[in-house]
C-alpha positions in Angstrom: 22.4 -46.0 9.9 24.6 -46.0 7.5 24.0 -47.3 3.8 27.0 -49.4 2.2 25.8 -51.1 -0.8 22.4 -51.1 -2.7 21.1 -54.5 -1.1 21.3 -52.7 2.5 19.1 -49.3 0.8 16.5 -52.0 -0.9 16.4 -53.8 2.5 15.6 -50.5 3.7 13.1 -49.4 1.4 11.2 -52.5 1.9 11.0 -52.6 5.2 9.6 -48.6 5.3 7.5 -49.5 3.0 5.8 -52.9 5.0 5.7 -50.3 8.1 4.0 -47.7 5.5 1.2 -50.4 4.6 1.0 -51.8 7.8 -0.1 -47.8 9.4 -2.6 -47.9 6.5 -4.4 -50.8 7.3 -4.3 -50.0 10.8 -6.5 -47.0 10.3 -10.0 -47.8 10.2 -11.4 -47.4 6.5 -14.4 -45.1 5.8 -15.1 -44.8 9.8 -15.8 -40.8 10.2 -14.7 -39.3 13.1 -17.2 -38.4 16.3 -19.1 -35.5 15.7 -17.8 -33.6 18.8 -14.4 -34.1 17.3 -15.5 -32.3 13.9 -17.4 -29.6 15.6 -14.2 -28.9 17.7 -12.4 -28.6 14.5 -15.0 -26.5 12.6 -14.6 -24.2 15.8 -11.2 -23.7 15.8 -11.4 -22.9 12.1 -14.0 -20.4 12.9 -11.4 -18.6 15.6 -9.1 -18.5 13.0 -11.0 -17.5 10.0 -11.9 -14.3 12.1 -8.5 -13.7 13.6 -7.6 -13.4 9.7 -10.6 -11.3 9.0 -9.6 -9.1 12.1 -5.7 -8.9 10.8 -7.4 -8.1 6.9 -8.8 -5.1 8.8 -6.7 -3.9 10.2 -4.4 -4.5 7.0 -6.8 -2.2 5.3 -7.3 0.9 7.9 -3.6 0.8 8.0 -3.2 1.3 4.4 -5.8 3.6 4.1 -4.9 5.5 6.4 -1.3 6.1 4.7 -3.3 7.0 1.5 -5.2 9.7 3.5 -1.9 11.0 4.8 -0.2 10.9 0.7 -4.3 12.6 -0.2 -3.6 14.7 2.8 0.3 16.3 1.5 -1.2 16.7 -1.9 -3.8 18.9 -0.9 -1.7 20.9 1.1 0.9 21.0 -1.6 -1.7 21.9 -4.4 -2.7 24.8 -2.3 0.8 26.1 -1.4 1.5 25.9 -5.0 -1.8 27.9 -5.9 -1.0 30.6 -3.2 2.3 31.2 -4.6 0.8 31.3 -8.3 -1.2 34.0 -7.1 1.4 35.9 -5.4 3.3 35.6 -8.8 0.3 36.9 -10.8 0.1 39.8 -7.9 3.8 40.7 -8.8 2.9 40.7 -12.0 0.1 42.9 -12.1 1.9 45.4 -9.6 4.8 45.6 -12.0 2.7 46.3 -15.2 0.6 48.8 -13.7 3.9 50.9 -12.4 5.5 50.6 -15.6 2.3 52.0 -17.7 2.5 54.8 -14.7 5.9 55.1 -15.5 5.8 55.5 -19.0 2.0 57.9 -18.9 4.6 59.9 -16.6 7.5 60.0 -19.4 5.0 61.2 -21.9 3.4 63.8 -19.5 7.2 65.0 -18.4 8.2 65.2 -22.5 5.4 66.7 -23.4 5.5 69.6 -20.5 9.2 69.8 -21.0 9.3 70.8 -24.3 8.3 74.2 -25.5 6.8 75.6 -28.5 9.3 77.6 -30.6 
């Protein structure tokens, strides 16, 4: 339908709003529903409250098991790093100890090579 002028929208408006009332009244005030009808209800609420507790679960063991995967690299990453710190320090210690042999030899060599005069 197609609205020309303002008297054909208020003609409108009153007449959804008569069909509006009318559905109202129509409806029996304060009558509750059977009790089979609310227990169906409750139970389909039930079936539905645990399908989302099911999905939360799942939601959770998937997320902690990405954090026990991140835990997981970290661990191995800390102890690659610590095994190549302690190569390092083994580097280290090798090249100290050849350069105090290297320099006990100088002064052994210096101290053979030169002769009392």
């Amino acid at each position: 339908m197609e609205i020309k002028n303002l008297e054909q929208a208020l003609k409108l408006q009153k007449d959804f709003t008569t069909r509006l009332a009318e559905s109202l009244v129509a409806q029996p005030a304060g009558k509750m529903p059977a009790i089979e009808v609310l227990l169906k209800e409750k139970e389909q609420m039930v079936v539905h409250a645990r399908a989302e507790v099911e999905a939360a679960i799942k939601e959770r063991d998937a997320a902690v098991s990405r954090w026990d995967e991140r835990v997981e690299q970290r661990k191995e990453s800390v102890a690659r790093l610590q095994k190549e710190m302690g190569d390092l320090k083994k580097q280290l210690a090798k090249r100290k100890d050849t350069a105090k042999d290297s320099d006990a030899g100088k002064t052994k060599k210096e101290a053979l090579g030169k002769k009392p005069r």
